[in-house]
PAZA-872936 format. One record per atom (N, C-alpha, C, O): residue in one letter; x, z, y. Coordinates in steps of 0.001 Angstrom, whole numbers, plus 500000, padded with zeros to 6 digits. Each point is the difference from the previous one (the first is absolute). Layout:
N
aXZY
...
END
This chain:
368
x480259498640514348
x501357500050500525
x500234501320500701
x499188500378500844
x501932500378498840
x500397501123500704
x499936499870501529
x500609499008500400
x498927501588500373
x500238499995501212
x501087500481500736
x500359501174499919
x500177498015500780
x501480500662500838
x499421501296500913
x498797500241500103
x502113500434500447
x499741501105500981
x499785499240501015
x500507498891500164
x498633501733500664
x499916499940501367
x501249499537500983
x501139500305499648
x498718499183501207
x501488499313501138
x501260499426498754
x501169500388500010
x498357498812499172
x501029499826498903
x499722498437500550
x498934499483500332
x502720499837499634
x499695498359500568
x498937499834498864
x499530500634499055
x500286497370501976
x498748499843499009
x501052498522500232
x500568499969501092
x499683498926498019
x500465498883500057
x498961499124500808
x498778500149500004
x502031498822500742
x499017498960500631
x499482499158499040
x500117500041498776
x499138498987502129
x499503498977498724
x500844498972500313
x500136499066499211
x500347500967501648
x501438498490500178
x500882500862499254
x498997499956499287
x501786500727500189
x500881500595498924
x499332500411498730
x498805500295500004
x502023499741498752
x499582500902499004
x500795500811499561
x500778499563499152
x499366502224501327
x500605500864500053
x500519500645498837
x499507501035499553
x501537498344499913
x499834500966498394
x500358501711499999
x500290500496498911
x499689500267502147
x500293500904500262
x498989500750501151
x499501499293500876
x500210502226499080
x498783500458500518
x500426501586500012
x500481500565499018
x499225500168502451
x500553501086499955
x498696501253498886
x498784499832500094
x501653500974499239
x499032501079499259
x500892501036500304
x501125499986500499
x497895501230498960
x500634501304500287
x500004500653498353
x499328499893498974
x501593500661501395
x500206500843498834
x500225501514500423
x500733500424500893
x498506500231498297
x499905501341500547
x499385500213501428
x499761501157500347
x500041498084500271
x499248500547501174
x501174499672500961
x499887500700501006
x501127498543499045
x501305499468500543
x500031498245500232
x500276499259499056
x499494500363501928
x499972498489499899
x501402499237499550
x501066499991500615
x498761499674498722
x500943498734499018
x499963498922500697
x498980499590500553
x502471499684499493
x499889498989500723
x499752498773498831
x500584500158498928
x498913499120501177
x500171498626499300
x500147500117498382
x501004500226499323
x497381499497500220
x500151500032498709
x499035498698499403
x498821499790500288
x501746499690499116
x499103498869499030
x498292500381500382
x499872501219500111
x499269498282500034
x498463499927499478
x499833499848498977
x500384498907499586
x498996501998499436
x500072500023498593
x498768499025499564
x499696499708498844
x499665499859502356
x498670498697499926
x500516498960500367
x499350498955499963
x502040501079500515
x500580498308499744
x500296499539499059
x500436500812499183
x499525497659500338
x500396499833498922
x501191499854499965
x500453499662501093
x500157500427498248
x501407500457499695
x500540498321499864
x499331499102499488
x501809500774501007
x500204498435500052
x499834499080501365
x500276498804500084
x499274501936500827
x499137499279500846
x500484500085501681
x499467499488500984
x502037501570498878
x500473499909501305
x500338498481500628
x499878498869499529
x500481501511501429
x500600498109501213
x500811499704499182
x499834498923499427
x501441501992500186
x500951499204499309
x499660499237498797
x500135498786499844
x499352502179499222
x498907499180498847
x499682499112500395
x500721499120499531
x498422500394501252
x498882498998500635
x501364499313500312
x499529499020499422
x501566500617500902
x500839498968499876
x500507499538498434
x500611498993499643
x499041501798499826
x500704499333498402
x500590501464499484
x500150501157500394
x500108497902498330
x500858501267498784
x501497500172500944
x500486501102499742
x500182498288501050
x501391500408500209
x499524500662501413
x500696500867500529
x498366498787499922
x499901501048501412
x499900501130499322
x500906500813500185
x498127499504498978
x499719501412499398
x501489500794499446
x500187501209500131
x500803497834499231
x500789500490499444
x500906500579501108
x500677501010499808
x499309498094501738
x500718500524500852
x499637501005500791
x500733500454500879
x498353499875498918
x499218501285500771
x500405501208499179
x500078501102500543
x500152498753498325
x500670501607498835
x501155500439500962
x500706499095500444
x499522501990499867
x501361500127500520
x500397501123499396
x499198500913499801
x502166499169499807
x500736498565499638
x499068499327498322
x499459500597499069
x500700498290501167
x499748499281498778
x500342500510499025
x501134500423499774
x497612499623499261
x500113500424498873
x500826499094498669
x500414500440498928
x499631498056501657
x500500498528499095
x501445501097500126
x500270500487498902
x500435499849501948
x501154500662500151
x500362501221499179
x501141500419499804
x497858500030499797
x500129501019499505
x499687500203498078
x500179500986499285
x499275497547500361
x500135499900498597
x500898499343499464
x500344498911500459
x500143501563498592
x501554499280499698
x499015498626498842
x498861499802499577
x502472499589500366
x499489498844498939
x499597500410498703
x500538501030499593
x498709498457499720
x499628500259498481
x501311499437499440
x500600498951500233
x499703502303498782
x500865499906499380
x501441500621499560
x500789500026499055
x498902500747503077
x501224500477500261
x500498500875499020
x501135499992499525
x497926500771500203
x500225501716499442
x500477499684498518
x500846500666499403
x498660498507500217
x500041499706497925
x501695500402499662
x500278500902499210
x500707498345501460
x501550500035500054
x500249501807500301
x500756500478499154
x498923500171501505
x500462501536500285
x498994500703499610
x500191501022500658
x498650499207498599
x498707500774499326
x501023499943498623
x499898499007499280
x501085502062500360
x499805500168498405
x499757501044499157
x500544500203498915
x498589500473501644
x499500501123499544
x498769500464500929
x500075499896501224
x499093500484498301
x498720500711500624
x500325501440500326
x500733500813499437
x498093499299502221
x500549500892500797
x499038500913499702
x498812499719500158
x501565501397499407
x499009501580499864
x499839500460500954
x498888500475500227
x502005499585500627
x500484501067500791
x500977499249501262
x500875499182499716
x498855501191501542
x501262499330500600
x501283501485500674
x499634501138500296
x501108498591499740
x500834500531500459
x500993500241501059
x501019500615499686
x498819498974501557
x500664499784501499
x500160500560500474
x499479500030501115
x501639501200498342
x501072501249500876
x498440500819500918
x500197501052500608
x498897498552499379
x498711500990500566
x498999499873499577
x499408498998499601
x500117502797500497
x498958500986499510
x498310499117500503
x499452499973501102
x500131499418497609
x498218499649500482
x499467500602500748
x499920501178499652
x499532498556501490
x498919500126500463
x498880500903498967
x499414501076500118
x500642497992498966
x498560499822498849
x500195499128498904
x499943498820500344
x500218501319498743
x499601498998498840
x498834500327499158
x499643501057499482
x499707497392500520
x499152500065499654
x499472499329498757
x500981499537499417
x497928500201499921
x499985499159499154
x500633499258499362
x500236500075498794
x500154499016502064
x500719498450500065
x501062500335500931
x501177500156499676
x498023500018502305
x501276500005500627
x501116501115500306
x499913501224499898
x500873498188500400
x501170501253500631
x499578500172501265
x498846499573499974
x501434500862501324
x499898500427501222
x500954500754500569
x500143501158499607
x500626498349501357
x501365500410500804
x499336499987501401
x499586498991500571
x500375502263499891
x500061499999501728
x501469499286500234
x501033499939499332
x498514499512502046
x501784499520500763
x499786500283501168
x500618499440500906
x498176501774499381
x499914499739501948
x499248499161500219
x498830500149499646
x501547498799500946
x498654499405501006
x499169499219498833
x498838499614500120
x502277500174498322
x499348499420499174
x499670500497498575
x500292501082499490
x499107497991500047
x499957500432498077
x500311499063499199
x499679498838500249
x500960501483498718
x500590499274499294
x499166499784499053
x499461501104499926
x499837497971498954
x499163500258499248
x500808499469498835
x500843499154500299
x499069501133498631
x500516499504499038
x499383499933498779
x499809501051499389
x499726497539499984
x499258500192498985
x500685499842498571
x500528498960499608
x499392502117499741
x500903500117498857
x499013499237498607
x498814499741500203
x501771499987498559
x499529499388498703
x498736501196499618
x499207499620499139
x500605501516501329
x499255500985499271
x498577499453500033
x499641499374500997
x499336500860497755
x498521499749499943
x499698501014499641
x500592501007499610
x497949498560500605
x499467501961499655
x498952499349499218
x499904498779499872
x499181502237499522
x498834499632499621
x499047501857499767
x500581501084499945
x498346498749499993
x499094501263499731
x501239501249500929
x500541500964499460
x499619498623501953
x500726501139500825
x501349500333499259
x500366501170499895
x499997498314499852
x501395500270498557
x501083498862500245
x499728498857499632
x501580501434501020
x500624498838500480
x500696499946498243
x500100500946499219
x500381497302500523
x500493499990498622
x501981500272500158
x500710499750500974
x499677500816497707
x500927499872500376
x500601498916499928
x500928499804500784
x498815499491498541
x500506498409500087
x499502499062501106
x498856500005500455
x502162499178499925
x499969499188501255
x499562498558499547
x500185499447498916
x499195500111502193
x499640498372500017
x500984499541500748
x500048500306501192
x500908498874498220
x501423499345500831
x499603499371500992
x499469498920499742
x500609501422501487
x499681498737501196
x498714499973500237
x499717499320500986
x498813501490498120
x499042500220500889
x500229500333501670
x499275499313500719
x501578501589499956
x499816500397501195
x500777498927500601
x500154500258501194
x500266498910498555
x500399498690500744
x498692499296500051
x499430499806501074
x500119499837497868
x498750499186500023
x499123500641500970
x499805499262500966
x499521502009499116
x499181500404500714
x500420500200501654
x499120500165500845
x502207499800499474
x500224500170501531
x499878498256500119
x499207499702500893
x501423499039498381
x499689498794500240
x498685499796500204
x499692499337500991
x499114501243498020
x498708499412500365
x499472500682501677
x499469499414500944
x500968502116498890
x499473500712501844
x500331498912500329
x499019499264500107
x502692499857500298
x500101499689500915
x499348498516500211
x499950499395501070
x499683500270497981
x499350498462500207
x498344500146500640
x499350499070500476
x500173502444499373
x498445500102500596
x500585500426500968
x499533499489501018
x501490501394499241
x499974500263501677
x499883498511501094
x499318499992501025
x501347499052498574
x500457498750500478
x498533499477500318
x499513499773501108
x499760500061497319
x498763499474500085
x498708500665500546
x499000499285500056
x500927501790500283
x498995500817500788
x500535499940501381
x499098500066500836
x502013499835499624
x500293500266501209
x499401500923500703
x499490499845501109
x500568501240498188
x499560501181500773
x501129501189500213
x500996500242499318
x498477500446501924
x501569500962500219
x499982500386498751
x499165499860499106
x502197500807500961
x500859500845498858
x501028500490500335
x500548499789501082
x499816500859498127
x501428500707500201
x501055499606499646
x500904500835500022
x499485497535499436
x501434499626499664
x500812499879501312
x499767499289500977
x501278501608498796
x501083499313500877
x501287498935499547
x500424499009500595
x500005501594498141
x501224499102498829
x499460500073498586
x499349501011499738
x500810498102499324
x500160500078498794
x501234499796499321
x500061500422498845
x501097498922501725
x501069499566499179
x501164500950500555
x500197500111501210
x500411500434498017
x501128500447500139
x501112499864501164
x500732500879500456
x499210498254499761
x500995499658500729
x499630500367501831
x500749500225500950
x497848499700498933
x499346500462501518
x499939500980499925
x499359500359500988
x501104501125497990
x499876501265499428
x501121500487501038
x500938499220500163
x499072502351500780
x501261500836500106
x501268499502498984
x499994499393498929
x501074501141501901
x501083499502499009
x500121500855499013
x500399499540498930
x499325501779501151
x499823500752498571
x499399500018499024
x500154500765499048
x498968498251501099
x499080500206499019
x500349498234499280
x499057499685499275
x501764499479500774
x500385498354499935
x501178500596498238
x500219499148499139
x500150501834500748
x501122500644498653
x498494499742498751
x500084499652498822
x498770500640501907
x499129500458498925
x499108498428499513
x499012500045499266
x501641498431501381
x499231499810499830
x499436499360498586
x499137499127499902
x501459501426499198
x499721499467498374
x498449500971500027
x499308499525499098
x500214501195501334
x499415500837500178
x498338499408500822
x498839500179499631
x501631499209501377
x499100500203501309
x499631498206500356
x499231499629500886
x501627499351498063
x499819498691500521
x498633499495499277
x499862499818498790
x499117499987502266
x499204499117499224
x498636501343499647
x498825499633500028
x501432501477499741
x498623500609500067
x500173501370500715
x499376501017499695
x501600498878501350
x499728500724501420
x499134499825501197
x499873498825500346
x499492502075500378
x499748499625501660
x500383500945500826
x499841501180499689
x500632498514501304
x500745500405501403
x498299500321500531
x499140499119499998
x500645502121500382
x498679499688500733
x499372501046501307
x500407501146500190
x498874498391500362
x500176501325501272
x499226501108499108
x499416499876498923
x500763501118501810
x499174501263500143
x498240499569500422
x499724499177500873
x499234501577498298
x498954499719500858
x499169501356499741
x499940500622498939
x499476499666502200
x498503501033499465
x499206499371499055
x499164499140500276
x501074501259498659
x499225499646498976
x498614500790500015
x499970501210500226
x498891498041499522
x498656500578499800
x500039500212498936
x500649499330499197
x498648501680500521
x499432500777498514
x499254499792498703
x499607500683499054
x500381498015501353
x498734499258498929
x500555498580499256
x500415499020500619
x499513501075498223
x500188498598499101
x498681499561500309
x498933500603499883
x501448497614500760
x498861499517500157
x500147499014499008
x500920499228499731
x497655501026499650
x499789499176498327
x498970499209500309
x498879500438500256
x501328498756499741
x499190498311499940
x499268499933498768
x500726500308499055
x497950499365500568
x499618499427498723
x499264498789500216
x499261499679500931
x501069499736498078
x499040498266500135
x499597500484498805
x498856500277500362
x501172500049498488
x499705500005498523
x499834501520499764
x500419500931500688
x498791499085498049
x499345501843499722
x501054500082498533
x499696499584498882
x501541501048501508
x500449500200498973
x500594501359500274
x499571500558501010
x501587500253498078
x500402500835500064
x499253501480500441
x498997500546499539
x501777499787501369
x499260501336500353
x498398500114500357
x499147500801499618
x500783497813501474
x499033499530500200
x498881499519498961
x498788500138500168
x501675499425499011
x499114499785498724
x499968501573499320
x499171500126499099
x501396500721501134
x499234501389499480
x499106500287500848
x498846499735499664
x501288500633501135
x499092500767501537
x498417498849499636
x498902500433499652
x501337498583500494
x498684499147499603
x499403500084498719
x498990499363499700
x501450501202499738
x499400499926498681
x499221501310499815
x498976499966499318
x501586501631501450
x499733501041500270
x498856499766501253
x498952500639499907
x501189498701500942
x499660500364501639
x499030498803500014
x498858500134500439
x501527498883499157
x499405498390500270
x500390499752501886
x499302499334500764
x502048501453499630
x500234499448500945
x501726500534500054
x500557500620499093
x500058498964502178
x501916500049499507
x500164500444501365
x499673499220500894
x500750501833499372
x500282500934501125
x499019500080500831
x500396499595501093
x498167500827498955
x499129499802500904
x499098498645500212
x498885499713500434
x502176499668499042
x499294497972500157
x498828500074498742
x500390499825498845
x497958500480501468
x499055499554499144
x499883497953499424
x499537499004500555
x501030501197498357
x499942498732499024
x498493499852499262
x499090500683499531
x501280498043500691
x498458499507498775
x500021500202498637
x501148499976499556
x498170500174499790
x499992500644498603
x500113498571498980
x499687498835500246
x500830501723498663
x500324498740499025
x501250499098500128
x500132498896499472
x500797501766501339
x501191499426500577
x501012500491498010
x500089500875499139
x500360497829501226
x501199499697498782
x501567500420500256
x500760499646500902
x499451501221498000
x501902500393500306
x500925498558500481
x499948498973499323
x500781501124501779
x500644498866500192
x499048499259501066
x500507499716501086
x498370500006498717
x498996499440500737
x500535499313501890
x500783500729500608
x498941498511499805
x500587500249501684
x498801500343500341
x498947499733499422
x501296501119501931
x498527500791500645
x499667499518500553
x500733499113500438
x497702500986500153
x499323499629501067
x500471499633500953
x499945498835500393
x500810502408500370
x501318498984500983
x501111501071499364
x499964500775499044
x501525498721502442
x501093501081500060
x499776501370500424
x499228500127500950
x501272500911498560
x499464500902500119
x501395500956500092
x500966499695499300
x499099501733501797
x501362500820500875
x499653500836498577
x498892500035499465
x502029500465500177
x499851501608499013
x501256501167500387
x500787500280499096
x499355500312502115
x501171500508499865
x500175501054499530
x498927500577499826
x502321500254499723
x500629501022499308
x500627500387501011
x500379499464501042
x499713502036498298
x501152500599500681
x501530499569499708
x500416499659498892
x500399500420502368
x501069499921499538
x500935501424499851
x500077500768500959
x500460499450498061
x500419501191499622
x501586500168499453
x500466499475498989
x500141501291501839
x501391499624499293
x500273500773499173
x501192499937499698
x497844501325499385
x500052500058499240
x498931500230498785
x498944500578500255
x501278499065498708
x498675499894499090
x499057499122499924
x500615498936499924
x497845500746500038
x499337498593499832
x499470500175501562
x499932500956500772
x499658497362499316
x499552499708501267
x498458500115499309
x499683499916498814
x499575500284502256
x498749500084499706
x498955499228501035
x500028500074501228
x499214499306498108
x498492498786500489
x499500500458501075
x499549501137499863
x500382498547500871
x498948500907501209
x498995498895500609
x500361498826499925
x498441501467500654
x499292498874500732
x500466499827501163
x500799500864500363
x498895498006500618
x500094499651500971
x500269501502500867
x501013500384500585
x497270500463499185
x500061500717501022
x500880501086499808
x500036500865500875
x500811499252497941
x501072501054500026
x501133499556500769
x500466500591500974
x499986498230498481
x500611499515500833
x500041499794501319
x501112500052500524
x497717499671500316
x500282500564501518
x500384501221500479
x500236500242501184
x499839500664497748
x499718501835500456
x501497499972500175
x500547500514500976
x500156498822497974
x501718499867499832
x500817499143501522
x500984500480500562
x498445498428499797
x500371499161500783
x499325500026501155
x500602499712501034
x498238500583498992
x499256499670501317
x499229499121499422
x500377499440498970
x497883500176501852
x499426498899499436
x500529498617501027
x499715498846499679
x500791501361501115
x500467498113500193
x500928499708499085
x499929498992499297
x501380502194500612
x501425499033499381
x498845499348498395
x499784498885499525
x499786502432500153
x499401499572498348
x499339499008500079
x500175499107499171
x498943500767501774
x499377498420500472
x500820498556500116
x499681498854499684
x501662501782500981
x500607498756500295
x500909499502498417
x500178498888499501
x500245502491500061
x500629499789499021
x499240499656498886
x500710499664499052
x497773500293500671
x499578499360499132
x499839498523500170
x500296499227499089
x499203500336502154
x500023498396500037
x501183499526499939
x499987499383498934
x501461500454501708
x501308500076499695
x499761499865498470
x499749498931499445
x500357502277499935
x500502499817498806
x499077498649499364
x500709499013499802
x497589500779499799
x499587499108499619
x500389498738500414
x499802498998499312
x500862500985502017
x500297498969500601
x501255499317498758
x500089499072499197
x500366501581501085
x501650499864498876
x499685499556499006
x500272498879499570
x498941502182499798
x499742499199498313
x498981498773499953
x500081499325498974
x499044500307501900
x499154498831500060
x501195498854500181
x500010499066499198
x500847500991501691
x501221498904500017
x500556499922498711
x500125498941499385
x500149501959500274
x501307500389498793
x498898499343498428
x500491499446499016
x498182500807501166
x499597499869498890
x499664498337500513
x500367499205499135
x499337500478501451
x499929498349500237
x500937499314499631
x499753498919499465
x501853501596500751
x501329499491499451
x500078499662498792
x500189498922499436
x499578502529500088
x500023500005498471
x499304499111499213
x500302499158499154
x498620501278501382
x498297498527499478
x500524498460499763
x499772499148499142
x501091500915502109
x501090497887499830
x500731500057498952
x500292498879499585
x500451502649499345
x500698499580499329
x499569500599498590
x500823500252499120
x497937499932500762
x498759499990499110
x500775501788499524
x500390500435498917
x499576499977501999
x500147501933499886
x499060500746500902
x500039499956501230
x498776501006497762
x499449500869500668
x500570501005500446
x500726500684499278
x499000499661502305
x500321501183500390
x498975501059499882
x499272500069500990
x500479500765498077
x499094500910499839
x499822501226500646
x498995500696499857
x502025499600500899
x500250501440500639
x501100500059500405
x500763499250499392
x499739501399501489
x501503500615500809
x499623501247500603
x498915500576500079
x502725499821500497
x500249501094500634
x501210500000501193
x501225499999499882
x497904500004501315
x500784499933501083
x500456501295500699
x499306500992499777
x501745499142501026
x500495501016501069
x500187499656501266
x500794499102500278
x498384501672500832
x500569499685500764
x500526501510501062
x499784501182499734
x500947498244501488
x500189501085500609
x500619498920501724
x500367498842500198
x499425502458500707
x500319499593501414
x501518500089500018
x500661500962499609
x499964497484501084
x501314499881500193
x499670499916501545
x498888499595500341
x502049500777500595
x499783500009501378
x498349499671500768
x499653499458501050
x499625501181497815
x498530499902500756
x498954499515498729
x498932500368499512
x502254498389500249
x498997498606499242
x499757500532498293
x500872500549499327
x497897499168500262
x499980500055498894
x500687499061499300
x500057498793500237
x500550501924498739
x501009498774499091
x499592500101498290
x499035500641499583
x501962498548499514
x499466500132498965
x501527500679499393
x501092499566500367
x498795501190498975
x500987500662499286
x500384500477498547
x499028500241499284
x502026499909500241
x500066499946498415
x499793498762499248
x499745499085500783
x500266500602498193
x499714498747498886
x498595499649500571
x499181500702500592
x500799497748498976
x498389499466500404
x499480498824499514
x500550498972500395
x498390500913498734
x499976499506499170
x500630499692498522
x499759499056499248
x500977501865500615
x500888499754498561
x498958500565499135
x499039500657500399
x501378498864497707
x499357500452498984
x500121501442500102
x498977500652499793
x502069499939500482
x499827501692500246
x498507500620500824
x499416501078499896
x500258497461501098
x499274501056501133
x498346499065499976
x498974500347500585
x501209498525498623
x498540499459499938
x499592499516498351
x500981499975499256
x497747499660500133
x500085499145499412
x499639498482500094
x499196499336500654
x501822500395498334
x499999498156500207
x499891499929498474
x500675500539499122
x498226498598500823
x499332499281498403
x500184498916500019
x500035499670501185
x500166499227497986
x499928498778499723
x498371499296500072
x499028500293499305
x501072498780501693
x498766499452499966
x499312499036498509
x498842499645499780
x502100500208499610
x499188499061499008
x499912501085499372
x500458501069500406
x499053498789498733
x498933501098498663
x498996501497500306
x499250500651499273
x501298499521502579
x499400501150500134
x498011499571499847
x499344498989500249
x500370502164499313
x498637500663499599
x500006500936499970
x500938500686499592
x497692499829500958
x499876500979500321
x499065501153499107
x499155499554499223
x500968501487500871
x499086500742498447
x501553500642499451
x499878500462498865
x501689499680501747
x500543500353498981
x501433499933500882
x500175499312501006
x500835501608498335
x501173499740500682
x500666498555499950
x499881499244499036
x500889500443502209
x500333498805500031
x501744500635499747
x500272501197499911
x500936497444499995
x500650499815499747
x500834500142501442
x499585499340500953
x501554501491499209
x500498500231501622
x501254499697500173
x500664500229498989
x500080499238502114
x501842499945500046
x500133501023500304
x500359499928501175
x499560501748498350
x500735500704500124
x500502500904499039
x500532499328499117
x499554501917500628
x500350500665499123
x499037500279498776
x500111501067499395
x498932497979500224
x499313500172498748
x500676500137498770
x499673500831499152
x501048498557500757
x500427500099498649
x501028501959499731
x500341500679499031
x499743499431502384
x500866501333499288
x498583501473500079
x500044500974499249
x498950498826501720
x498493500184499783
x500097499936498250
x500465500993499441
x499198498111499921
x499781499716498769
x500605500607498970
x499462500482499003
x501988499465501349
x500550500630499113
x500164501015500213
x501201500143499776
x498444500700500507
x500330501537500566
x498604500676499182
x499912501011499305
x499100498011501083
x498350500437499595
x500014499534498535
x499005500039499276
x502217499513500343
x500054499757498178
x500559501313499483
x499369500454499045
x501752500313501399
x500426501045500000
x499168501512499525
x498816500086500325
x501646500758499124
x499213501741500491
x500614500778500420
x500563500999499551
x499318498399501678
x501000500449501430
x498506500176500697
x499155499119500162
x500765502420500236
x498980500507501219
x500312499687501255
x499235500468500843
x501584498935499513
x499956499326501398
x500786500727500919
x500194499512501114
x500273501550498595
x500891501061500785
x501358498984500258
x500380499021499359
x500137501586501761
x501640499969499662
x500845500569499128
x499791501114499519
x501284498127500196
x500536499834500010
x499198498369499036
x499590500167498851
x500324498621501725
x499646498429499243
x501199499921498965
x501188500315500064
x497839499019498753
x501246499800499265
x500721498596500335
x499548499243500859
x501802500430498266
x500610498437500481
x498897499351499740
x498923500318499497
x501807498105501200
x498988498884499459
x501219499359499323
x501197500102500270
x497900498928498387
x500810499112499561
x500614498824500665
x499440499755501069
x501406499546498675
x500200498803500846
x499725499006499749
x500735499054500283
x498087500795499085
x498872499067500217
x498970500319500867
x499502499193500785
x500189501887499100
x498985500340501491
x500633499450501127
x499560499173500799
x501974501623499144
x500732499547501750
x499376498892499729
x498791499899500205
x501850499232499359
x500139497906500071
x499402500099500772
x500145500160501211
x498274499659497455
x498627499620500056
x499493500189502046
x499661499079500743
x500493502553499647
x499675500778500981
x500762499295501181
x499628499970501173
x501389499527498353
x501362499038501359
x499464498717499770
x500062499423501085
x499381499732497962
x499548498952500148
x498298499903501395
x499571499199500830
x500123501911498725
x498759499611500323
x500033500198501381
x499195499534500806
x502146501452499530
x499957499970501781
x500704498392500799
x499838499493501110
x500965500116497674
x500436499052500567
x498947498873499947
x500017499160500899
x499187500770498242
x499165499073500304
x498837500406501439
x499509499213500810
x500393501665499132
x499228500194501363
x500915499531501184
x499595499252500890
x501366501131499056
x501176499895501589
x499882498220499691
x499732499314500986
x500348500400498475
x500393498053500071
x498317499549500150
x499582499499501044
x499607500735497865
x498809499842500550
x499144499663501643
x499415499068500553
x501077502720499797
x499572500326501681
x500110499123500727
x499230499373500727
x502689500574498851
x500866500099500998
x500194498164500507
x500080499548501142
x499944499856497786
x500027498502499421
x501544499111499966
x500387498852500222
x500271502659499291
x501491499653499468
x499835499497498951
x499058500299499266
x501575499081500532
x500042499712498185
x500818500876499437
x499894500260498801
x500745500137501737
x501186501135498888
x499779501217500517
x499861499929501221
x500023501470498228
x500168501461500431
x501239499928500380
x500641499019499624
x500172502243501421
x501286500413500710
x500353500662498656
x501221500134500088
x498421500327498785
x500392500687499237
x499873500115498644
x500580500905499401
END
């Protein structure tokens, strides 16, 4: 367990403190989660699911609209958004609007694949993926940065746009964002399944030999990257990662993060979905470490189907495989400019998110 700084409270044993002062930068922080608590486990928790829900402030139940809403005003997929102001940043997927004290995030239809955004849109992917953030923010109950999701709790200038902004927007504070994608692995696949196959270990973490693609590891295991706003993020070990952050935050921010995905992958496990890997953000909002950006979506983890997985071989994923596939059917070098996709890929590619969001989520119907 990371160790707190020195003169940092310590919780009694007649309370259980879900909050603990750390420093960042060499600056004491007031009140931040223990990234060695288990997550779930504050007083309010310890009264039930509606104490927990009343401890969010404001409630997040408030802040997801009903399934369904969006289907009636979604008639066309969003490339691009457009709201009388200049991005921040667009990125990948999202848009990004400074507003001052806030950010606007906006997740548009765009997918990417091999660093190459497509020009064709997935209708209502970025609805689906701000619905699933917001159902793990709820269910981790860990800080974050939502302040609004629905339109209507939006500035009044920005309420003209909302064919635009209903349903896969967030209203969200400002935070010092730390520098590092923190990547969770339970399973040796992807990048990680290269580095092991080269290294026989995945950012510094020495693995046992004879380990299978897909395989789950020995245990959970931190891998972080750089975060880079421009060009590829890149793997680093633990101990690079302290050089970036300091070695407590990287300390704290690695248990934190495992903390998350050990919950998140237990969820999943009840609704027979492996969580194989994610990618979290975090950054200091008035002190506290929070969680920020998308979390848990098919964009930012993988999720496999528990029946048929085996291991020795790629498994089957709810996210963008099929346009993966077809792209790698192509003799297309991978550059930009992606070519279209057919619209059977879309479907196929919109089915499979919607089956994850109802899956997770345990709607029976997708918002979209």
């Amino acid at each position: 367990m990371a160790s707190m700084p020195a003169g940092a409270h310590q919780p009694s044993k007649e309370r259980n403190s879900s909050s603990e002062t750390i420093w960042a930068g060499g600056t004491p922080q007031p009140k931040a989660r223990r990234p060695d608590e288990p997550l779930g486990t504050d007083s309010s928790q310890k009264r039930g699911e509606q104490g927990r829900k009343q401890a969010l402030a404001p409630s997040l139940r408030e802040k997801i609209a009903p399934v369904g809403i969006f289907a009636a005003t979604m008639t066309k997929a969003l490339l691009q958004s457009e709201i009388g102001l200049v991005p921040a940043h667009r990125g990948k997927v999202r848009d990004v609007y400074d507003l001052g004290e806030h950010l606007l995030l906006v997740a548009t239809d765009r997918i990417s694949a091999f660093d190459a955004v497509s020009p064709t849109a997935i209708p209502g992917k970025g609805i689906l993926l701000t619905q699933m953030s917001l159902f793990w923010f709820e269910l981790l109950g860990y800080p974050h940065h939502l302040v609004a999701t629905q339109v209507k709790d939006y500035p009044e200038f920005l309420k003209p746009y909302a064919d635009q902004l209903e349903g896969r927007s967030m209203l969200v504070r400002k935070a010092k964002r730390f520098d590092l994608e923190c990547i969770v692995r339970g399973y040796i696949v992807g990048s990680g399944w290269k580095d092991y196959k080269k290294t026989s270990a995945i950012c510094g973490h020495a693995l046992p030999a004879g380990l299978l693609e897909c395989q789950q590891l020995p245990k959970t295991i931190f891998t972080p990257s750089t975060k880079a706003d421009a060009g590829h993020d890149e793997n680093i070990s633990v101990e690079e990662a302290k050089k970036i952050v300091g070695p407590q935050i990287a300390e704290y921010l690695e248990e934190a993060s495992i903390a998350i995905y050990e919950k998140a992958r237990t969820h999943a496990a009840s609704v027979g979905i492996i969580l194989a890997d994610t990618k979290l953000e975090f950054g200091l909002i008035d002190g506290k470490v929070s969680l920020i950006d998308e979390v848990l979506t098919p964009d930012s983890s993988r999720f496999w189907p528990a029946d048929g997985y085996a291991p020795g071989k790629g498994q089957p994923s709810f996210d963008k495989q099929y346009v993966r596939d077809y792209y790698e059917s192509l003799a297309w070098d991978k550059n930009p400019p992606a070519p279209e996709l057919p619209a059977e890929v879309v479907e196929k590619t919109l089915e499979k998110y919607r089956e994850a969001y109802c899956r997770l989520t345990g709607r029976k119907d997708a918002p979209v």
